[in-house]
Every structure is written in structure tokens, then in C-alpha cells.
N, CA, C and O atoms as a GROMACS GRO file, in nm:
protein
  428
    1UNK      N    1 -16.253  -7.369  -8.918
    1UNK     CA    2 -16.213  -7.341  -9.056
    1UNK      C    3 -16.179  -7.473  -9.127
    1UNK      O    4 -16.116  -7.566  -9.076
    2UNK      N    5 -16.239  -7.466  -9.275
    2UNK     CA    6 -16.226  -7.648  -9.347
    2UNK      C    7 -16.081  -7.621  -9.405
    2UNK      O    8 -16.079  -7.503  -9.441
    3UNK      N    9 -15.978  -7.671  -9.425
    3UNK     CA   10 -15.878  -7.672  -9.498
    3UNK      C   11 -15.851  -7.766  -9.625
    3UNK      O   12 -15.797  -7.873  -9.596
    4UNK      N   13 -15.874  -7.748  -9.732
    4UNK     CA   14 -15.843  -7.883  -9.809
    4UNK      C   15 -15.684  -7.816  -9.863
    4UNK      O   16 -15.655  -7.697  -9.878
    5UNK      N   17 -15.585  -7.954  -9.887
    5UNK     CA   18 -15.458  -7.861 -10.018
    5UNK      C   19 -15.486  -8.042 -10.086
    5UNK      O   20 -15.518  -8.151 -10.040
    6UNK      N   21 -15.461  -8.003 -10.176
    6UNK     CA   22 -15.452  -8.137 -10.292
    6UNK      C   23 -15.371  -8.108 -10.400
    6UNK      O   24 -15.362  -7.994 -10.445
    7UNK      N   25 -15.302  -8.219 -10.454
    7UNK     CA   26 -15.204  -8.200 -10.551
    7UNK      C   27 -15.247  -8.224 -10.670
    7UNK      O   28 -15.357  -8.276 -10.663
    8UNK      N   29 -15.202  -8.207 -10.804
    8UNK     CA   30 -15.258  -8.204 -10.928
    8UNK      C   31 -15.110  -8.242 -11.001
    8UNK      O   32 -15.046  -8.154 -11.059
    9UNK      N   33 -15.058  -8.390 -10.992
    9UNK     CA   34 -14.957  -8.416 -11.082
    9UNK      C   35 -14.849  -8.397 -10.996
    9UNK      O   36 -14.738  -8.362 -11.036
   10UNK      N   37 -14.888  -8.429 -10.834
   10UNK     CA   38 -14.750  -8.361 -10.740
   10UNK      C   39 -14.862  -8.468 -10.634
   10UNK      O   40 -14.978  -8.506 -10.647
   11UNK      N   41 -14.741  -8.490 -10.516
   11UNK     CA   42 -14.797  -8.551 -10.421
   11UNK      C   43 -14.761  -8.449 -10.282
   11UNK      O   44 -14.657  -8.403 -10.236
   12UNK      N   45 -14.876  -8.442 -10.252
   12UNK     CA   46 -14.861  -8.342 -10.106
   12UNK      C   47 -14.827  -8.436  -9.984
   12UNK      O   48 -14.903  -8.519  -9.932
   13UNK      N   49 -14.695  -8.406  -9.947
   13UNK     CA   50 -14.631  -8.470  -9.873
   13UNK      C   51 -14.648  -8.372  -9.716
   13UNK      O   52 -14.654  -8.250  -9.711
   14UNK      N   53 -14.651  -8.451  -9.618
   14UNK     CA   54 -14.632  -8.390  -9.529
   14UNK      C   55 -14.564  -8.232  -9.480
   14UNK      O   56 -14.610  -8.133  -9.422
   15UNK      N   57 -14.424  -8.271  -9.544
   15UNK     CA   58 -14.345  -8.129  -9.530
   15UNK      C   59 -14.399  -8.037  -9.639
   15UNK      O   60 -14.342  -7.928  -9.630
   16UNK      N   61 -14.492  -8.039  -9.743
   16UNK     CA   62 -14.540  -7.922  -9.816
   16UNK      C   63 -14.647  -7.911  -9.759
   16UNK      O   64 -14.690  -7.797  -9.773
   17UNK      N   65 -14.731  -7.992  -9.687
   17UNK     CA   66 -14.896  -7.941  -9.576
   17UNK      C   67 -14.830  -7.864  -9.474
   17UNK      O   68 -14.869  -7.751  -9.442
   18UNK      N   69 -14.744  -7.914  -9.428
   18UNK     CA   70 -14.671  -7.816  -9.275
   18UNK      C   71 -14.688  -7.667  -9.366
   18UNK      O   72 -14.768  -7.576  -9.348
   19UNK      N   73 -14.570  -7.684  -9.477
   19UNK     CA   74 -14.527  -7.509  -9.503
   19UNK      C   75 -14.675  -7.485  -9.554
   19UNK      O   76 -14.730  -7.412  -9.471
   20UNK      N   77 -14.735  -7.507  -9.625
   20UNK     CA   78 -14.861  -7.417  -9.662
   20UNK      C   79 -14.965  -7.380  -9.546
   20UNK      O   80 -15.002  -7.263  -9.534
   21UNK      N   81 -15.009  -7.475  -9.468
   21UNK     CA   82 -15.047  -7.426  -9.328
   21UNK      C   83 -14.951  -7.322  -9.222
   21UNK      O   84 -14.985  -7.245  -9.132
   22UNK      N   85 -14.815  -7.357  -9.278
   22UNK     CA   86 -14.777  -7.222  -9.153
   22UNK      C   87 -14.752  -7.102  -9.224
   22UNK      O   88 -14.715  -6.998  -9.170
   23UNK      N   89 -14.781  -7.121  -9.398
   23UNK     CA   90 -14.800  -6.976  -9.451
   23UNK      C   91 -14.948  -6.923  -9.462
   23UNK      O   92 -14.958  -6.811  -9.512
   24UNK      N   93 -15.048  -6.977  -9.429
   24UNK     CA   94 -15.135  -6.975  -9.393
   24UNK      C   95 -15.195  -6.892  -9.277
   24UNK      O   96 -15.274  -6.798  -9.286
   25UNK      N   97 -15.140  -6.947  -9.165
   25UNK     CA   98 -15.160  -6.930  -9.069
   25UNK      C   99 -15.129  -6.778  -8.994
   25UNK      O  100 -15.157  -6.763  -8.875
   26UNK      N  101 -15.051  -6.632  -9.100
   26UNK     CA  102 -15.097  -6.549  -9.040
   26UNK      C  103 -15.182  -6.467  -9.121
   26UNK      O  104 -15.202  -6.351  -9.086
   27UNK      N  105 -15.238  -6.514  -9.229
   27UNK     CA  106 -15.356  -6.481  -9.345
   27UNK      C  107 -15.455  -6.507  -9.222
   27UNK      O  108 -15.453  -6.429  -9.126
   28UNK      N  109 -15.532  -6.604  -9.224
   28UNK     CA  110 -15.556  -6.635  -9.118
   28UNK      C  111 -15.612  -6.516  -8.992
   28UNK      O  112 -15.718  -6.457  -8.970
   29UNK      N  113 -15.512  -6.520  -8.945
   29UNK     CA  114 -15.482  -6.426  -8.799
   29UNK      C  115 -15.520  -6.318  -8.839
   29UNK      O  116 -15.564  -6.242  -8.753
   30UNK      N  117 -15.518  -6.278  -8.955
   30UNK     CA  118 -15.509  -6.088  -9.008
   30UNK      C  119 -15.657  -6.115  -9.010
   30UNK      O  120 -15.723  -6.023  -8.961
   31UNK      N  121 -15.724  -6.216  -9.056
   31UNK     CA  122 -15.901  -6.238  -9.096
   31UNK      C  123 -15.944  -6.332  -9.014
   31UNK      O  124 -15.895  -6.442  -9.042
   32UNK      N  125 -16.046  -6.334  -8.888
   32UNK     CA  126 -16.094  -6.433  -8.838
   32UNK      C  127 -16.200  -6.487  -8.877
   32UNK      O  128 -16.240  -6.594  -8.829
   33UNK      N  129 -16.267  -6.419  -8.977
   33UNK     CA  130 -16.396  -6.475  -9.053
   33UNK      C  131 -16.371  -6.594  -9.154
   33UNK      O  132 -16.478  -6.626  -9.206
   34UNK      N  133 -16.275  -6.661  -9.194
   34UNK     CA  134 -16.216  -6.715  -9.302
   34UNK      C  135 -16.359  -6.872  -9.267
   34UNK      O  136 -16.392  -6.924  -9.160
   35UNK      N  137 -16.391  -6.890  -9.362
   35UNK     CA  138 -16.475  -7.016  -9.327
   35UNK      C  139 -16.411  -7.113  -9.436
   35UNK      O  140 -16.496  -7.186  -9.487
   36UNK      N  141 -16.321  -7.127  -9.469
   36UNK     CA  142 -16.230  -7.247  -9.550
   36UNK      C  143 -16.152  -7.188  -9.644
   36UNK      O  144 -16.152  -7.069  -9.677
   37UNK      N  145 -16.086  -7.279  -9.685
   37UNK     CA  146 -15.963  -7.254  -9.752
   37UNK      C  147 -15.895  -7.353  -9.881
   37UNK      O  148 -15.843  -7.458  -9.842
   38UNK      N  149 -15.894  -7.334  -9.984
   38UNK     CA  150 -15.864  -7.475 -10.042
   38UNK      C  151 -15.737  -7.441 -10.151
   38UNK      O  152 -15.731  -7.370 -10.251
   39UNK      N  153 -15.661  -7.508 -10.098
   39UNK     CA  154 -15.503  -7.478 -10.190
   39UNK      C  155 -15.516  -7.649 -10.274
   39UNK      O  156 -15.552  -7.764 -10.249
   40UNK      N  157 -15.452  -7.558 -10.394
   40UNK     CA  158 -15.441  -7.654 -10.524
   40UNK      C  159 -15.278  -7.623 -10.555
   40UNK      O  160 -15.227  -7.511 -10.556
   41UNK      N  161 -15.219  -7.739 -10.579
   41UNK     CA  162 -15.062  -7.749 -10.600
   41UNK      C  163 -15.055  -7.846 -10.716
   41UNK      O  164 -15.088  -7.964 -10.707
   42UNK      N  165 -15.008  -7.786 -10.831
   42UNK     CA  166 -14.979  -7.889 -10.950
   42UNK      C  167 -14.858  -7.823 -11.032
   42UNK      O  168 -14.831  -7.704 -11.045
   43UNK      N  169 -14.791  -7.942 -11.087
   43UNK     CA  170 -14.666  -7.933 -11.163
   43UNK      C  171 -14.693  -7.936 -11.312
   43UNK      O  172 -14.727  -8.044 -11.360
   44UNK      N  173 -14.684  -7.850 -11.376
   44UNK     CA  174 -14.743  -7.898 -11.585
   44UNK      C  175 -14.585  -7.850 -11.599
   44UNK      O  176 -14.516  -7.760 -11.551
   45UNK      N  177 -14.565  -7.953 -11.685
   45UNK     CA  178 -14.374  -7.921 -11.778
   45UNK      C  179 -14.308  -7.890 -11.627
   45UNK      O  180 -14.314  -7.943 -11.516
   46UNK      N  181 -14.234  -7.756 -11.695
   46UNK     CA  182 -14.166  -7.706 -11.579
   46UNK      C  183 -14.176  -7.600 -11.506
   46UNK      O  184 -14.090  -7.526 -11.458
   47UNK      N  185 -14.336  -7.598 -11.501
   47UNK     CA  186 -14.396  -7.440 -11.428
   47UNK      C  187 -14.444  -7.557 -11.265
   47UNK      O  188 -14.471  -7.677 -11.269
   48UNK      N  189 -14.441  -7.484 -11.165
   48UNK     CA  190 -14.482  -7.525 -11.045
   48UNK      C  191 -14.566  -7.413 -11.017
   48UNK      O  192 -14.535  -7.296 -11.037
   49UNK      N  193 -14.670  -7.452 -10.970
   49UNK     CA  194 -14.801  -7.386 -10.978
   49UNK      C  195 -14.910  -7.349 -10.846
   49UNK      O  196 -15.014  -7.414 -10.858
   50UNK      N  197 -14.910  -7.277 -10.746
   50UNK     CA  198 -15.029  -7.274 -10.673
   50UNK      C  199 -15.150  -7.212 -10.663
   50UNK      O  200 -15.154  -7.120 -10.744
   51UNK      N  201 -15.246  -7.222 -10.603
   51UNK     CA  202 -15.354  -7.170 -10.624
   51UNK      C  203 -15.416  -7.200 -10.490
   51UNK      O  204 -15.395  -7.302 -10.425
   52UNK      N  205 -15.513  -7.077 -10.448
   52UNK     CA  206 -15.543  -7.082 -10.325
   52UNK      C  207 -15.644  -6.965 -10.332
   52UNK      O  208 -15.626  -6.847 -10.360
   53UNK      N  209 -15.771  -7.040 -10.295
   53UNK     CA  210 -15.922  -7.030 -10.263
   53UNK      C  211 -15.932  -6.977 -10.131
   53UNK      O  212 -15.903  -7.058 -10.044
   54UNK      N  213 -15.967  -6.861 -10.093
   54UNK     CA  214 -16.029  -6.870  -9.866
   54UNK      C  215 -16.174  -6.789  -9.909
   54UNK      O  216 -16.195  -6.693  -9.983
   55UNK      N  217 -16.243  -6.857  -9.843
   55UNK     CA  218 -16.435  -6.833  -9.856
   55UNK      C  219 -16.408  -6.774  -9.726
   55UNK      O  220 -16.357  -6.823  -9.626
   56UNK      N  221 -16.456  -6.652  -9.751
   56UNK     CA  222 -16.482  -6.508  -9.604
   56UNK      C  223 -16.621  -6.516  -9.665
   56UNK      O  224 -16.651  -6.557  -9.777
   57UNK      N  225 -16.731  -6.449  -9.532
   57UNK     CA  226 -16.841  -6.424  -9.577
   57UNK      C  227 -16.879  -6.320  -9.654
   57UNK      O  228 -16.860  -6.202  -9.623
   58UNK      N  229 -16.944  -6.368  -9.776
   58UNK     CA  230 -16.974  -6.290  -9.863
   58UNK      C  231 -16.917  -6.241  -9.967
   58UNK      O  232 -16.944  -6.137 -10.028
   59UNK      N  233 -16.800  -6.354  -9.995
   59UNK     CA  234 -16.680  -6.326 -10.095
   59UNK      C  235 -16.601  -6.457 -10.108
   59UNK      O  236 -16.614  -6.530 -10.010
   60UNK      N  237 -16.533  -6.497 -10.194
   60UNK     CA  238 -16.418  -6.587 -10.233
   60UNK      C  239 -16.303  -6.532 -10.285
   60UNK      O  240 -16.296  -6.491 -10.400
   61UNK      N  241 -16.206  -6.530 -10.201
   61UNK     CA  242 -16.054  -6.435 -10.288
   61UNK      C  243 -16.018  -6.568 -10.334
   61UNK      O  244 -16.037  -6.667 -10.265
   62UNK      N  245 -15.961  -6.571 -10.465
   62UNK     CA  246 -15.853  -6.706 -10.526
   62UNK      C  247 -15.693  -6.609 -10.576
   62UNK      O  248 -15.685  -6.495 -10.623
   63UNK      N  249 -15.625  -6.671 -10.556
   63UNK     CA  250 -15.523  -6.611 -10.586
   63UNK      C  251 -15.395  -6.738 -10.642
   63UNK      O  252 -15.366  -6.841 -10.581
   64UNK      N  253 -15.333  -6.689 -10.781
   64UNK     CA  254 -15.236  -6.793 -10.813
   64UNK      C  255 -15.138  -6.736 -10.843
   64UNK      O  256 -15.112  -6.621 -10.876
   65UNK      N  257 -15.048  -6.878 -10.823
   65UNK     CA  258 -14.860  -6.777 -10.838
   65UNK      C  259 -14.820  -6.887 -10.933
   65UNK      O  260 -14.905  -6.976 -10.936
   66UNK      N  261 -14.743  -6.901 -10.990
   66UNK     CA  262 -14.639  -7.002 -11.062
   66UNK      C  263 -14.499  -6.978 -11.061
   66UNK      O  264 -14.454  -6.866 -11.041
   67UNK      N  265 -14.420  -7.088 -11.084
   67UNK     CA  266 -14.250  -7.027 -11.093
   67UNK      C  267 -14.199  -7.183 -11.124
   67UNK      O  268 -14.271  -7.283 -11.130
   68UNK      N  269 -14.027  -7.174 -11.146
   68UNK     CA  270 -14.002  -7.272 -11.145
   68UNK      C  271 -13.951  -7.367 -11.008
   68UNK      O  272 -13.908  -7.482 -11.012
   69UNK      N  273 -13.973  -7.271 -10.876
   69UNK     CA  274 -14.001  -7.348 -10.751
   69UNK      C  275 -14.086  -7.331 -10.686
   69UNK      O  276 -14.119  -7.217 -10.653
   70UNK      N  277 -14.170  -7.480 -10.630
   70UNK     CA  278 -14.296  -7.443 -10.574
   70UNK      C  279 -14.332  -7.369 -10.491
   70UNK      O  280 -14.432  -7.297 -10.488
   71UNK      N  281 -14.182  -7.396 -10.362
   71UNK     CA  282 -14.167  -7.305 -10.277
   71UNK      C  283 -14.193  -7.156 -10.292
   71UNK      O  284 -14.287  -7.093 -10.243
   72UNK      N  285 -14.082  -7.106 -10.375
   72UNK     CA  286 -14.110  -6.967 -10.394
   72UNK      C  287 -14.227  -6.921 -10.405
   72UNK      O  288 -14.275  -6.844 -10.322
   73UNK      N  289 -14.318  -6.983 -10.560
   73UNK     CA  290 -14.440  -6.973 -10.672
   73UNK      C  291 -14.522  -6.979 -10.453
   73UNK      O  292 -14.562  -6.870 -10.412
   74UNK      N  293 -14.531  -7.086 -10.364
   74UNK     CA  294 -14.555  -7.090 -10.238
   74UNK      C  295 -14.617  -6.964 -10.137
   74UNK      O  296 -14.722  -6.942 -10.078
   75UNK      N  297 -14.522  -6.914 -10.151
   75UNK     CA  298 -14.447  -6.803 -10.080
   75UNK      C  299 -14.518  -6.653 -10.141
   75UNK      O  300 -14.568  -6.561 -10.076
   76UNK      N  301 -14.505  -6.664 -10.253
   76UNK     CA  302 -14.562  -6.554 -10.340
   76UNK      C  303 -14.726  -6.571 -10.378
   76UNK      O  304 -14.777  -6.470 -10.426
   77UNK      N  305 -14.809  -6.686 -10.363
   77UNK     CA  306 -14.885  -6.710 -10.350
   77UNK      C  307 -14.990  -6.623 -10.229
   77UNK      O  308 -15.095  -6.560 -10.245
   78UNK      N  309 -14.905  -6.655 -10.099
   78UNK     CA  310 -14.953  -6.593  -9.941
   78UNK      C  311 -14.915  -6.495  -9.951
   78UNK      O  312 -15.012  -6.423  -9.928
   79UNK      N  313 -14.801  -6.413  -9.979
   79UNK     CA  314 -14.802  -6.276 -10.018
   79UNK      C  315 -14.932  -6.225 -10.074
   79UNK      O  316 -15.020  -6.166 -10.011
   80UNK      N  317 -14.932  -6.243 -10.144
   80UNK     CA  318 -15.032  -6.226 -10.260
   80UNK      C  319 -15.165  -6.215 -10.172
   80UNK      O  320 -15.208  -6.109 -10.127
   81UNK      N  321 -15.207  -6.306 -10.159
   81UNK     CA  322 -15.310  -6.333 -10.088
   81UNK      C  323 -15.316  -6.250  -9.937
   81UNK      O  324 -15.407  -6.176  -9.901
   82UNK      N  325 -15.230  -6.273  -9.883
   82UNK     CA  326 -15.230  -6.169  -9.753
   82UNK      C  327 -15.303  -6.015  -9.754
   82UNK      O  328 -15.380  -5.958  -9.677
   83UNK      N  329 -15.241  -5.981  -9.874
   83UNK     CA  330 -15.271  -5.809  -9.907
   83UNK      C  331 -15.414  -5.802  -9.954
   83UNK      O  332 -15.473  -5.704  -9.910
   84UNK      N  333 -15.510  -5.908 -10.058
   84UNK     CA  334 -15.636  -5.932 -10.057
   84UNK      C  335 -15.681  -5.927  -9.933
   84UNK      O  336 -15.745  -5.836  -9.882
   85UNK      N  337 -15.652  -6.009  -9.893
   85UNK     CA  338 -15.749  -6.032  -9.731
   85UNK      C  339 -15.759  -5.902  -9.666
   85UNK      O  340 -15.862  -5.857  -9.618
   86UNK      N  341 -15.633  -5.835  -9.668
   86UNK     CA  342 -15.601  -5.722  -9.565
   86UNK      C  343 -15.750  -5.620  -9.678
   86UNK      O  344 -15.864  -5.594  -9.640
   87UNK      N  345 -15.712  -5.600  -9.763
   87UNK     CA  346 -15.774  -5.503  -9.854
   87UNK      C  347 -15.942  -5.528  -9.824
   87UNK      O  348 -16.014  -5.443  -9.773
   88UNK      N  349 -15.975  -5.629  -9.857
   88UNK     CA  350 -16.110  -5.668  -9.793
   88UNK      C  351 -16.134  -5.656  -9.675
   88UNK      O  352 -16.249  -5.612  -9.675
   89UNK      N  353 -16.099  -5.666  -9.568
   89UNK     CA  354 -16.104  -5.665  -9.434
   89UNK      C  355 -16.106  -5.516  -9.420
   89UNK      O  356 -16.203  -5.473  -9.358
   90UNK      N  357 -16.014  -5.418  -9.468
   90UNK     CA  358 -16.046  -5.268  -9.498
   90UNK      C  359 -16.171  -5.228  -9.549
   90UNK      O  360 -16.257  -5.153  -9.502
   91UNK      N  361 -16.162  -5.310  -9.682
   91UNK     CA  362 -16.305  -5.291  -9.714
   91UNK      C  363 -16.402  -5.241  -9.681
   91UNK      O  364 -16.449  -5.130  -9.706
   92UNK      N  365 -16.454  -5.357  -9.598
   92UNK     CA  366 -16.510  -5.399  -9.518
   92UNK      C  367 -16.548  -5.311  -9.345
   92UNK      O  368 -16.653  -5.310  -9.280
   93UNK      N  369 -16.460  -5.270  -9.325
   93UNK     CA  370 -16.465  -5.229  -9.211
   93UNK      C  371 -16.517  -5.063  -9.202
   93UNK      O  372 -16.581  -5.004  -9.115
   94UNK      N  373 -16.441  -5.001  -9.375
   94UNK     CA  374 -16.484  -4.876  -9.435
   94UNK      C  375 -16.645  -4.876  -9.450
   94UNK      O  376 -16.707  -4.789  -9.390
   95UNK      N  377 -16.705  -4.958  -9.517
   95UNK     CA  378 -16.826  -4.979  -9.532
   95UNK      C  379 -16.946  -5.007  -9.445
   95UNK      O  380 -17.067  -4.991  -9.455
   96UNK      N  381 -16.851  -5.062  -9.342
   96UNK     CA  382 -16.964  -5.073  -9.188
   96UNK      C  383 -16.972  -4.909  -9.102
   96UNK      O  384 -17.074  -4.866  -9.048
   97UNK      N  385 -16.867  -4.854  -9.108
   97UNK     CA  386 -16.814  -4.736  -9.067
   97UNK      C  387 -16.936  -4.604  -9.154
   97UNK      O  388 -16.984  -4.512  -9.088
   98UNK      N  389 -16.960  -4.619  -9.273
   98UNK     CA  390 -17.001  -4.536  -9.337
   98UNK      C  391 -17.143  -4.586  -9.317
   98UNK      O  392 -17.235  -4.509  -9.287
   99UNK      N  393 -17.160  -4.716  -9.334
   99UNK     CA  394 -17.308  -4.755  -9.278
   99UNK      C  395 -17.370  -4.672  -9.152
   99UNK      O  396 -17.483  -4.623  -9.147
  100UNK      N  397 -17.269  -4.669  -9.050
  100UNK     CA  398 -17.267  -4.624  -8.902
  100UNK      C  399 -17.287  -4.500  -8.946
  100UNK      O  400 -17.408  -4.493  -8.967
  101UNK      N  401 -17.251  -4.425  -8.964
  101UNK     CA  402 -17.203  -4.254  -9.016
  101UNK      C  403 -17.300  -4.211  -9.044
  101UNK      O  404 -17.344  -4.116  -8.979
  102UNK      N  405 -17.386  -4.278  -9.178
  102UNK     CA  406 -17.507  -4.264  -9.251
  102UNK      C  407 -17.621  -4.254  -9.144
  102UNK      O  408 -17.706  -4.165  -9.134
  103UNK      N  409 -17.604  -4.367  -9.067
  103UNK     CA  410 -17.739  -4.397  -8.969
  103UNK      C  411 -17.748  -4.321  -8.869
  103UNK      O  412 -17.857  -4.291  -8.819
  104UNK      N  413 -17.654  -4.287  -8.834
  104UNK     CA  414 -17.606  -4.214  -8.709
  104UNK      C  415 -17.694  -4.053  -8.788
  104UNK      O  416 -17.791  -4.004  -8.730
  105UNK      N  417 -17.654  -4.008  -8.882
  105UNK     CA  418 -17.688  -3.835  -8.954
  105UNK      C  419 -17.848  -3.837  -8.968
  105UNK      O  420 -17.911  -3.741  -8.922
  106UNK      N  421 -17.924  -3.951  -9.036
  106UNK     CA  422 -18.021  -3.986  -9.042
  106UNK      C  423 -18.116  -4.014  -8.897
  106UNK      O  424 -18.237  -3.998  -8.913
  107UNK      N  425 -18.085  -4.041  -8.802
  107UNK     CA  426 -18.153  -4.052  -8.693
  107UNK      C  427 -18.132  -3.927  -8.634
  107UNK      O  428 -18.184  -3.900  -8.525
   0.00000   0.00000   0.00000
């Protein structure tokens, strides 16, 4: 899996790559198909801002949070994003299922 995070008017310091990779990391786990990931972190005035890209096959979820801490705006970001993934991965799994179902009545 490619990971990029880059900052936009903010410097990504070590201790904000740790927390976004270990909020990451059970998005992730819930989806093993994830083929990259690209978090964007920028500060405008006094909004703190994330944004976060994961390329699954055959789809791109982006999902953004803002607040006046990054952390939180962070936090609520992977929330956010968690329940996409999960929802797709349902999706997904409904649609192979009914594929099966279909083929299965037809033969």
C-alpha cells in the first residue's frame, strides 16, 4: 500500500505521520484491498483542515473534516472515512453475493 500525507501551510512532523498512520491503520484492517492512500493536512486562517484520498479497486473514497484542532478535524476525518470503507466493502460483497445468486438460478 503507497502512503503519501503532505502538508499545505503546516509542516508534517513526525508525531502528526505517527497519529495519522495509526488512525489509519484500522481503516486499513476493515479493507485489505486499499492500493494507496493520500492524506492532505493544511491550515487557512483558523480552520485546520484534513483530507484523505484511499484508491480500493474500482473506486476512490475522499473524505474531509475541518475544525479548529487538527487533531480532532484528525480523528473525525477516520471516523468518517472508516464507515465509507465499511459501506463499500458491504457493497461490494452484496453485489458479488447477488452475482452468485443470479448465476447459480440461471445455470
Amino acid at each position: 500500500m503507497n502512503l503519501q500525507i503532505s502538508g499545505h501551510h503546516i509542516e508534517v512532523t513526525p508525531a502528526l505521520r505517527e497519529y495519522v498512520e495509526n488512525k489509519l491503520d484500522p481503516v486499513v484492517r476493515h479493507f485489505d484491498r486499499v492500493t494507496g492512500v493520500n492524506v492532505v493536512l493544511s491550515v487557512e486562517k483558523l480552520k485546520q483542515k484534513g483530507e484523505v484520498t484511499i484508491h480500493v479497486p474500482g473506486k476512490d473514497i475522499h473524505v474531509e473534516e475541518s475544525g479548529a484542532d487538527l487533531y480532532a478535524a484528525i480523528d473525525a476525518m477516520f471516523d468518517k472515512l472508516d464507515r465509507q470503507v465499511q459501506k463499500y466493502k458491504q457493497k461490494m460483497q452484496d453485489h458479488h453475493r447477488g452475482e452468485k445468486a443470479a448465476h447459480h438460478v440461471a445455470g
